[in-house]
Structure formats: structure tokens, C-alpha cells
Residue, then its C-alpha position, 0 to 999 in steps of 0.5 A: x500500500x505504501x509502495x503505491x502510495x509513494x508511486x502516486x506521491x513521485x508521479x505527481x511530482x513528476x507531474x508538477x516538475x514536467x509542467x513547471x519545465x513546460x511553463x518556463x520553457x513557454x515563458x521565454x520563448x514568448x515576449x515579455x511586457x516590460x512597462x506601459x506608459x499613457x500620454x496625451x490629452x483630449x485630442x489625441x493619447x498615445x499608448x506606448x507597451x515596452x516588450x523584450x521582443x518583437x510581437x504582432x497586434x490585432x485591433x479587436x476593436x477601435x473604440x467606437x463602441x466605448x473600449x478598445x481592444x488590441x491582443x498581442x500574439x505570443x507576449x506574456x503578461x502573467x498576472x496582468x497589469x492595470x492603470x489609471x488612463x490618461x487623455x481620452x483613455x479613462x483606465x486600461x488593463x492587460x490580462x492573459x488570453x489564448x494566444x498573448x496578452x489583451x489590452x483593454x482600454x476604456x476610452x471617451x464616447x467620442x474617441x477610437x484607435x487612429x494607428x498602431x505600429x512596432x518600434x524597434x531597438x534604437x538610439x539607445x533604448x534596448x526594448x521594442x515598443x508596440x504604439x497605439x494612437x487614440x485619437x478625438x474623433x471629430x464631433x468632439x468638438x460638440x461638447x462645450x468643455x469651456x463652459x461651466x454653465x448648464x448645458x440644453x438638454x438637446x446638447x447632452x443627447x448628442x454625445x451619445x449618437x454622434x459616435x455613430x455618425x462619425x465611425x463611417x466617416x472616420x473608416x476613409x483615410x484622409x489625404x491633403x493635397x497642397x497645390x504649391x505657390x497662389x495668389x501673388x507667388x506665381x511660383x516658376x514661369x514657363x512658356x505659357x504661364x506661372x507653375x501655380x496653375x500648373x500645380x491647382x490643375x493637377x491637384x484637382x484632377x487628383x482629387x477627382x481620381x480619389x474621391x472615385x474610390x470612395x475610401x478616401x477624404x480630400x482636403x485641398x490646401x487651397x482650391x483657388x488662386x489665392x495664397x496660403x501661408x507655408x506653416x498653415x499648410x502644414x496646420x491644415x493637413x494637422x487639424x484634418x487629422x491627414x492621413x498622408x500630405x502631398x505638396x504639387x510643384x512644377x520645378x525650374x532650372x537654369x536649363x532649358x533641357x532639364x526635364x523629368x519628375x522628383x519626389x522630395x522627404x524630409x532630409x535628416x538635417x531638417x530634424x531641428x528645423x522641425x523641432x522650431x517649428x513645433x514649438x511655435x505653439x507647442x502644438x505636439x507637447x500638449x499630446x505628450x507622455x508627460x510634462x517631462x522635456x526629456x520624455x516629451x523630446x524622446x516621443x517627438x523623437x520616435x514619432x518624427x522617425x516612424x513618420x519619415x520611415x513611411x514618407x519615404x515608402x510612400x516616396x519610393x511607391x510613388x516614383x515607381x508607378x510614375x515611372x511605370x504608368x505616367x510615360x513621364x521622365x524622372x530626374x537620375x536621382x529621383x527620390x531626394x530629400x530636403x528641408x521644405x516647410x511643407x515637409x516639417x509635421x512629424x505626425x504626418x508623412x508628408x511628400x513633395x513631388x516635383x510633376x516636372x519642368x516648367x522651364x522645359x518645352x516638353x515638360x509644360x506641354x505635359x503637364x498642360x495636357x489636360x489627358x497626360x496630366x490625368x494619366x500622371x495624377x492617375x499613377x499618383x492615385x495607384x500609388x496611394x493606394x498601394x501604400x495603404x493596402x501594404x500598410x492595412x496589411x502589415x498592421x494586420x500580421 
């Protein structure tokens, strides 16, 4: 009896020692999460999840319903974490699921998840990090948070259905286009006119071939002869929430021989530049971690490089399919890189194409060609497109 008493008494040690060696052994082989952190305000929050190792997400859902849910396949988060939010994100938890952690987040009734995306290791810090953007949506603005005094009854009704309307117009990416030059800067002259008009006609036969795809909003910088200021243009894509900036010029050079297309990003050595220009009036510091400086410039830091990461993407994908359906020439070096104003948001990627030369017969006779401009603005078009459905699918692996 005690011989079998001891057989039952190992074998179930034995049982513990295999299932705690099976534990550990799945322990380290799946990512470990480190540390979450919160930041922002009403307009916009960010959520930053620190991890040992590399890991995918899937959005389970946006937040249009009130919470947001992203699972992250293989992390570890035994025990579970949870806070206090921050922003538009009232608290959140991380628990154990099957197949890797879930982040629950319970936001406000007028916000939802804007983008996502995985850092890697660099410039010192030794982590992944998997972002998570929330921001307002738009009929936030309905609510009169200035004001202290009762607010009407119909007012307080709306919160709770505006969400609903919002959530359609919110699934279509949001493209601003900039006609450069207007008004009393003409911009380059050709043979047959100023380059401003060159670049309003182009924008507006991309607007067109967009809005018949029915997946994006247009938001033109200007859609007339007048002139806009360098640094509102940039203010425009940022308050429409822009999803991708594309600046239209028609270049001019001391010879009349060069031709052919460019695309332009913001260079490395316009990174300072950029940092003035967001301090005008601190714009991007109000949606920060926290009111550390040193934390605030580390998330300026990171979101200007994943901005740029993807401008240049975009960049390559667009010199591609110009080169491909356009029949327009590209200068030797196509894509290039410099420090236009234009270019200087670091939460919005952001290129600025160069359609051709003015100063070039050849060049100003395409780009006035009201069927070889629609070809040219239709290559841009397909590029857009092919831009989102690559980011749509690594955002989903």
C-alpha cells in the first residue's frame, strides 16, 4: 500500500516538475511586457507597451463602441497589469488570453484607435515598443468643455449618437493635397504661364481620381488662386487629422533641357528645423507622455522617425508607378530629400513631388495636357493606394 502510495506521491511530482519545465520553457520563448506608459490629452493619447521582443497586434476593436481592444500574439503578461488612463483613455488593463496578452482600454464616447505600429531597438533604448494612437474623433468638438454653465438638454443627447455618425466617416483615410505657390507667388514661369496653375490643375484632377474610390477624404490646401501661408499648410493637413500630405510643384532650372519628375522627404538635417517649428505653439507637447522635456523630446523623437520611415515608402511607391504608368521622365536621382516647410509635421508623412519642368518645352506641354496630366495624377492615385493596402496589411500580421 505504501509502495503505491509513494508511486502516486513521485508521479505527481513528476507531474508538477514536467509542467513547471513546460511553463518556463513557454515563458521565454514568448515576449515579455516590460512597462506601459499613457500620454496625451483630449485630442489625441498615445499608448506606448515596452516588450523584450518583437510581437504582432490585432485591433479587436477601435473604440467606437466605448473600449478598445488590441491582443498581442505570443507576449506574456502573467498576472496582468492595470492603470489609471490618461487623455481620452479613462483606465486600461492587460490580462492573459489564448494566444498573448489583451489590452483593454476604456476610452471617451467620442474617441477610437487612429494607428498602431512596432518600434524597434534604437538610439539607445534596448526594448521594442508596440504604439497605439487614440485619437478625438471629430464631433468632439460638440461638447462645450469651456463652459461651466448648464448645458440644453438637446446638447447632452448628442454625445451619445454622434459616435455613430462619425465611425463611417472616420473608416476613409484622409489625404491633403497642397497645390504649391497662389495668389501673388506665381511660383516658376514657363512658356505659357506661372507653375501655380500648373500645380491647382493637377491637384484637382487628383482629387477627382480619389474621391472615385470612395475610401478616401480630400482636403485641398487651397482650391483657388489665392495664397496660403507655408506653416498653415502644414496646420491644415494637422487639424484634418491627414492621413498622408502631398505638396504639387512644377520645378525650374537654369536649363532649358532639364526635364523629368522628383519626389522630395524630409532630409535628416531638417530634424531641428522641425523641432522650431513645433514649438511655435507647442502644438505636439500638449499630446505628450508627460510634462517631462526629456520624455516629451524622446516621443517627438520616435514619432518624427516612424513618420519619415513611411514618407519615404510612400516616396519610393510613388516614383515607381510614375515611372511605370505616367510615360513621364524622372530626374537620375529621383527620390531626394530636403528641408521644405511643407515637409516639417512629424505626425504626418508628408511628400513633395516635383510633376516636372516648367522651364522645359516638353515638360509644360505635359503637364498642360489636360489627358497626360490625368494619366500622371492617375499613377499618383495607384500609388496611394498601394501604400495603404501594404500598410492595412502589415498592421494586420
Amino acid at each position: 500500500m505504501r509502495s503505491r502510495r509513494g508511486a502516486a506521491v513521485a508521479a505527481a511530482v513528476l507531474a508538477c516538475a514536467l509542467t513547471a519545465v513546460s511553463m518556463t520553457r513557454a515563458a521565454a520563448s514568448a515576449a515579455g511586457l516590460l512597462k506601459v506608459r499613457l500620454g496625451g490629452d483630449s485630442q489625441a493619447t498615445r499608448i506606448v507597451m515596452d516588450l523584450d521582443q518583437a510581437a504582432s497586434g490585432k485591433l479587436v476593436s477601435d473604440g467606437s463602441d466605448g473600449h478598445a481592444v488590441v491582443i498581442l500574439a505570443g507576449v506574456s503578461a502573467l498576472g496582468g497589469l492595470q492603470g489609471a488612463g490618461q487623455g481620452l483613455v479613462r483606465s486600461w488593463s492587460v490580462d492573459q488570453t489564448t494566444g498573448g496578452a489583451r489590452l483593454v482600454l476604456e476610452l471617451t464616447a467620442e474617441a477610437k484607435v487612429r494607428g498602431r505600429f512596432l518600434l524597434p531597438p534604437a538610439d539607445g533604448i534596448d526594448h521594442y515598443r508596440y504604439v497605439i494612437d487614440v485619437a478625438a474623433l471629430p464631433t468632439a468638438g460638440l461638447k462645450l468643455a469651456s463652459s461651466t454653465a448648464p448645458m440644453p438638454i438637446a446638447l447632452k443627447l448628442r454625445p451619445k449618437i454622434a459616435p455613430v455618425r462619425a465611425t463611417r466617416v472616420s473608416l476613409k483615410k484622409i489625404i491633403v493635397i497642397d497645390p504649391g505657390h497662389g495668389g501673388h507667388d506665381p511660383g516658376a514661369s514657363g512658356a505659357l504661364g506661372f507653375e501655380k496653375d500648373v500645380n491647382l490643375a493637377a491637384a484637382l484632377a487628383l482629387k477627382s481620381r480619389l474621391e472615385r474610390a470612395s475610401r478616401y477624404r480630400v482636403v485641398l490646401t487651397r482650391d483657388d488662386d489665392s495664397y496660403v501661408p507655408l506653416d498653415r499648410r502644414v496646420r491644415i493637413a494637422q487639424s484634418a487629422g491627414a492621413d498622408l500630405f502631398i505638396s504639387l510643384h512644377s520645378d525650374s532650372g537654369p536649363d532649358a533641357s532639364l526635364r523629368g519628375a522628383s519626389v522630395y522627404t524630409l532630409s535628416d538635417k531638417a530634424s531641428n528645423r522641425a523641432v522650431r517649428f513645433v514649438k511655435q505653439d507647442d502644438w505636439f507637447m500638449k499630446a505628450s507622455l508627460t510634462g517631462d522635456r526629456g520624455v516629451q523630446d524622446i516621443l517627438f523623437d520616435l514619432t518624427q522617425r516612424t513618420t519619415k520611415n513611411r514618407s519615404a515608402a510612400f516616396a519610393q511607391t510613388l516614383v515607381t508607378r510614375i515611372e511605370a504608368e505616367a510615360r513621364t521622365p524622372l530626374l537620375r536621382r529621383s527620390h531626394r530629400d530636403a528641408g521644405f516647410m511643407v515637409l516639417l509635421a512629424p505626425d504626418v508623412p508628408a511628400v513633395l513631388l516635383e510633376m516636372g519642368f516648367v522651364s522645359n518645352p516638353d515638360d509644360e506641354e505635359l503637364l498642360r495636357d489636360p489627358v497626360r496630366r490625368t494619366r500622371l495624377m492617375n499613377a499618383v492615385g495607384d500609388s496611394i493606394d498601394d501604400y495603404f493596402a501594404e500598410a492595412t496589411r502589415l498592421a494586420s500580421r
